[in-house]
C-alpha positions, -999 to 999 in steps of 0.1 A, spaced: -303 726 55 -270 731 70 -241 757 60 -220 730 56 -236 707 35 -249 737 13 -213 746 7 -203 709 2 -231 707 -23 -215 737 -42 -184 726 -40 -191 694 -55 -210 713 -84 -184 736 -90 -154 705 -93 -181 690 -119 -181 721 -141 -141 728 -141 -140 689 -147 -163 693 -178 -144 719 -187 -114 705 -189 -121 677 -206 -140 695 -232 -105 717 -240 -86 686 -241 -110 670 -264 -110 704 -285 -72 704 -287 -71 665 -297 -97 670 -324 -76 697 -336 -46 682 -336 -60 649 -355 -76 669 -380 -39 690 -389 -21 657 -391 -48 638 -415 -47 677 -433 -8 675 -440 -11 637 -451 4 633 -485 -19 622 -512 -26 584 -512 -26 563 -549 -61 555 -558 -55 513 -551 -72 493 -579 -95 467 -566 -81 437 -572 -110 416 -584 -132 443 -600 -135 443 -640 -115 409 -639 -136 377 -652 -137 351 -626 -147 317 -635 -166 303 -613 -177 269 -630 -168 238 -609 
């Protein structure tokens, strides 16, 4: 095989890996970041269902 296309080989591997990598940071970092804003959420009210323990007449 030639030098060259040994080298372009490599090359090519090597810009995979750093991509990978940074796309796994960035995905880290926005996972984070998610997860602190649902953390400092206040509290929601517990919502009653609205049709749940009510009687329903369903005669025609």
């Amino acid at each position: 095989m030639e030098m060259n296309s040994i080298m372009a080989s490599q090359l090519r591997s090597l810009q995979s890996l750093v991509q990978m990598s940074v796309l796994n940071k960035t995905l880290t970092m926005n996972t984070n970041t998610a997860t602190e804003m649902l953390e400092i959420l206040p509290d929601q009210p517990a919502v009653a269902h609205p049709t749940k323990g009510a009687s329903i007449d369903v005669t025609a």
